[in-house]
N, C-alpha and C positions, 0 to 999 in steps of 0.2 A: 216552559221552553217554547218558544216559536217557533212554527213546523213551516217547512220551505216546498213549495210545488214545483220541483226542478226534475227536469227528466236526468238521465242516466250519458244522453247523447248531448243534452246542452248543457250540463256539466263537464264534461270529455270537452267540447267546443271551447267554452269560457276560460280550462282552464289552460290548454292547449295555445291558447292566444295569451295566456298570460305569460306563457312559458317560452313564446317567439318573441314576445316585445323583452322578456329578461335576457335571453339569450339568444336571439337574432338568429339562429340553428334550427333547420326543419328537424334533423336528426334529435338534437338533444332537446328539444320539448317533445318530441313527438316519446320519447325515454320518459322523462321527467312527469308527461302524461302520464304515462303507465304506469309507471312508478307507484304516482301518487292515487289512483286508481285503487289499484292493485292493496295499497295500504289502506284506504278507507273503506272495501268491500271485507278485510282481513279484520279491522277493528270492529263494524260492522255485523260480526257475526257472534259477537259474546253478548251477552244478559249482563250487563254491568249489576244487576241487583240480586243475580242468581247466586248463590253458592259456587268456589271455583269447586270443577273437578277432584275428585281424588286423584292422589299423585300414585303414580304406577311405579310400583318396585320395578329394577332392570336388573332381568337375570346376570347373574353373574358366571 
């Protein structure tokens, strides 16, 4: 796997620009930012090679 030396802010940057030239909208890249942020700090944070979790029984 090749490993990418990109910060956290010029990633936010590049893709924030990718999101005004798709959709021409401060508003909706500035969403579609975060979004997609939001989604890859969320993926991010599991061990893909870990064990998943035990599953929690819900009181009933």
């Amino acid at each position: 796997m090749e490993s990418l030396n990109t910060t956290l802010g010029e990633l936010i940057t590049s893709l924030y620009g990718e999101y005004i030239s798709l959709y021409n909208d401060e508003e909706a890249a500035a969403l579609a930012t975060a979004r997609t942020i939001n989604a890859l700090l969320a993926d991010g944070t599991h061990d893909l090679e870990a064990e998943p979790p035990p599953r929690q029984e819900s009181a009933a």
